[in-house]
C-alpha positions, 0 to 999 in steps of 0.5 A: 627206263625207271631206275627207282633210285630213291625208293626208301631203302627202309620202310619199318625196322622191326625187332630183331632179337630181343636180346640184341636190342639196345636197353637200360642195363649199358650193354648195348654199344655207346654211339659217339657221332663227332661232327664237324661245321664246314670241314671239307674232306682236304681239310686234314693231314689224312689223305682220304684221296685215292690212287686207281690202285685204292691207295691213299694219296697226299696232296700238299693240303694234307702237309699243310694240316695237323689232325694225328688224332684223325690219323690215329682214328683212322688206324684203327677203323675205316675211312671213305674216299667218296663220301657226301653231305648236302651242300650246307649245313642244316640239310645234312643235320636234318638227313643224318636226324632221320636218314632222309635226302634233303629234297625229301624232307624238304630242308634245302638250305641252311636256316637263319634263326629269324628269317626265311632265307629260301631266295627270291625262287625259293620254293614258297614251302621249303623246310626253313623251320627245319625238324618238327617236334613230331619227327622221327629223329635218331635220339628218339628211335635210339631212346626207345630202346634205352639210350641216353641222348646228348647233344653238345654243340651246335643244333641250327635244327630250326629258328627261333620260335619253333620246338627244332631251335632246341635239340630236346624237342627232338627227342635228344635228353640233354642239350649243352649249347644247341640253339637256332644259331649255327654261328659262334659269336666267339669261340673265346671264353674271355668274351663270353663266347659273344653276344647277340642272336649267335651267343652260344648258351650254357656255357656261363661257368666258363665266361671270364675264362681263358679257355677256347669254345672247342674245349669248352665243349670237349669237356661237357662232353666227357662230364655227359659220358660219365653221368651216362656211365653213373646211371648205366644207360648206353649213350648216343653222344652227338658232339656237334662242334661249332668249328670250323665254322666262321668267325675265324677266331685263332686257337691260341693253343696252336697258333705257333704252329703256323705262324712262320708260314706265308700263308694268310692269318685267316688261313692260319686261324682256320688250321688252328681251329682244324688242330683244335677240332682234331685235339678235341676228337683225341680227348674224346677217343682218350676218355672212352678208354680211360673209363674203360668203355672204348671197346664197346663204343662205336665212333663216328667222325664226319663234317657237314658240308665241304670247306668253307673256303671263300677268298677274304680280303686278307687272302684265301682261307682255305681251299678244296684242291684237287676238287672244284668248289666249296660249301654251297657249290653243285662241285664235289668241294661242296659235298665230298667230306671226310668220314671215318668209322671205329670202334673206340678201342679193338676187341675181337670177342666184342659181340657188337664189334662181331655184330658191326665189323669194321676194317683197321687202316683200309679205304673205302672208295664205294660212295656213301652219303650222311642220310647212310648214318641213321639206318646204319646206327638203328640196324645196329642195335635193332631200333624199330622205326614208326610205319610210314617213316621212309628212309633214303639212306643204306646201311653202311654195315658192308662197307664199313667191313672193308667190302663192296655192297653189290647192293647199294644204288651209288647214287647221290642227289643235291638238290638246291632250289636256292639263291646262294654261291651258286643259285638254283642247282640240281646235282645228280650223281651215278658211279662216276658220272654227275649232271648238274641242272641249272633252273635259271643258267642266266643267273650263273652266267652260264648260256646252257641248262647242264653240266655233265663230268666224269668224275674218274678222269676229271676230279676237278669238274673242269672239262663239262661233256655235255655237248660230247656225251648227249646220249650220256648226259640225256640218261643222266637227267632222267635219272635225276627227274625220276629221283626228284620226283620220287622224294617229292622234290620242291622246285623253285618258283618264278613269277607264280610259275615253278620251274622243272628240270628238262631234258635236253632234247625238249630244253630251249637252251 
């Protein structure tokens, strides 16, 4: 049975109300989309885990790191136990530019500024020059209607060469740091922030400085707010920061905070770089109610793809646990990321507020994904959308009130037609249940095509039911042909030949 799973949710978005569309005269709500490189959902003193009963549960991660200004966001807004990026980072910022799966808009993998890293089975016509100056992308749909764009931080929307390598090309109306990098050469002022292809621009006045990339651009980002608020024009600031991406350089503000632990010195870098992010996000939420705007400002907080967590020679950095995997894995610690939606600051006669409620101190545990972001935010403020531009995601407006969409398709596909961590994987998710496909099961080591888990008794994906579930694990793979089918997968390529999942009852393996 066909589910169409992957029908665009969202073909045209049309004008509402006129009086409720965004526009030049700032009453339409501020959007601050914070985003975060490689922070995987454990990476944080807030549990976003769940007992059965929806009740958040600490792991000894969460003891381990200090994000109180998560925490405190939290409080006064909505967080999700099961949310998910792509598996790296440039597929899920093209997905939240234009609401999109990755296998739609072709974007698999992460891009390098000067190569086409598709892998030796790549799909010849995968989307490694990523967002095209055409596209519909969120800053232009939100300009429409009179917002202000900014972006601040890391874009890595495209290589060198191409309009995607600087974020005004896409409609964004400042860009302060964005380039075809998605890696810090340094995060230390005192070293120009490095030097070579991976030097992070526009930050001149602070070279020399004894200041720390992740504040360098906290306070760009407040300067943007309050040019944004001296022309009167709403703003959609997207704080893109470079942590906690590798390299792990230590935040001397907060490195005496773990140096007594026994725990290795890139692990310790890594937390002071999570501090770092978490004190920036403070400074942020501070300064919209500082100049009076909190409770007309709709945040947002998530991280791109899960943790980094790889083993250095020096020990491990960071970790996933109690899931499996990390940024790059077909494992939910390669996608599963923190999300927290609020509004700045509380105020129940606010008509956006009353326009999007949004729940204080709950959990949901209803899946969403990063490509929900762009029709969430354009419903918001009545944003029309060009014809024939289709949209995966769903609008997160039921959810972020507490409730659960009966509506929604929980389902998420990752699709990875690469040569990385793991090579050449498609992952498909209904409910608690996931498959994984593997194109060439050789290249894992592995002497079968699936995987197939229930994520509700085995969250760490150890006990793989495909040979106890063949009923189950032959439904789950026709879901997942049918939805790569519907976003117009790539598939990868051997010898002139492209390869296709199959079913188990016509596999070889």
């Amino acid at each position: 049975m066909l589910r169409n799973v992957f029908i665009p949710a969202l073909l045209v978005l049309t004008t509402l109300v006129a009086s409720l569309q965004g526009g030049d005269d700032g009453s339409s709500p501020n959007i601050v989309l914070f985003l975060v490189d490689d922070m995987g959902v454990m990476d944080t003193s807030l549990p976003f885990l769940v007992d059965e009963e929806g009740r958040p549960v600490r792991h000894a991660l969460n003891d381990w790191y200090r994000t109180p200004n998560m925490e405190r966001l939290a409080e006064q807004g909505i967080r999700f136990s099961d949310f998910s990026a792509h598996t790296v980072c440039s597929p899920t910022r093209a997905s939240i530019m234009n609401g999109q799966n990755s296998a739609r808009h072709k974007t698999t993998n992460y891009i390098r500024p000067v190569s086409n890293n598709g892998g030796e089975y790549g799909p010849p016509d995968w989307g490694w020059t990523g967002l095209a100056e055409g596209d519909v992308t969120l800053p232009r749909v939100l300009g429409a209607v009179g917002y202000r764009s900014i972006h601040i931080g890391k874009g890595h929307f495209g290589p060198l060469g191409v309009p995607g390598e600087d974020p005004v090309s896409l409609g964004f109306d400042v860009n302060v740091a964005g380039h075809s990098s998605g890696i810090p050469a340094s995060y230390y002022g005192k070293k120009n922030f490095g030097k070579g292809i991976n030097h992070v621009p526009d930050l001149e006045k602070y070279h020399g400085t004894d200041i720390f990339l992740t504040e360098a651009l906290t306070l760009e980002a407040k300067d943007e707010i309050d040019r944004s608020i001296e022309l009167g024009k709403p703003f959609f600031l997207y704080l893109s920061h470079y942590a906690v991406h590798a390299p792990f350089d230590s935040d001397p503000r907060f490195a005496g905070n773990y140096s007594e632990s026994d725990k290795s010195k890139p692990a310790q870098a890594f937390a002071t770089l999570i501090e770092g992010m978490d004190k920036s996000l403070g400074g942020i939420v501070d300064h919209l109610r500082y100049r009076g705007i909190a409770e007309n400002t709709l945040i947002i907080f998530l991280g791109d793809n899960g943790t980094h967590s790889p083993i250095g020679k020096d020990g491990e950095i960071a970790s996933s646990s109690p899931f499996r995997g990390r940024k790059g894995n077909q494992w939910e610690g390669g996608v599963r990321v923190p999300f927290i939606a609020a509004w700045g600051e509380h105020d129940a006669d606010n008509p956006w507020q009353e326009r999007l409620p949004i729940a204080r101190g709950e959990v949901q545990t209803q899946m969403a994904a990063c490509f929900d972001i762009f029709p969430t935010l354009v419903d918001l403020v009545s944003a029309p959308v060009p014809d024939g531009h289709f949209v995966d995601g769903q609008s997160l407006k039921t959810l972020f009130s507490g409730e659960r969409d009966t509506r929604r398709r929980d389902v998420f596909l990752s699709h990875f037609p690469h040569h990385r961590t793991d090579h050449y994987f498609t992952a498909y998710r209904e409910g608690s249940w996931k498959v994984v496909y593997h194109y060439f099961p050789e290249l894992n080591d592995l002497d079968s095509h699936y995987e197939l888990y229930d994520l509700d008794s085995d969250v760490g994906e150890s006990n793989n039911l495909s040979n106890v579930y063949p009923s189950r694990l032959e439904e789950m793979m026709e879901g997942l042909i049918e939805s790569l089918e519907s976003l117009g997968a790539l598939f990868p390529e051997k010898e002139g030949e492209e390869y296709r999942p199959t079913l188990p009852s016509e596999s070889a393996y």
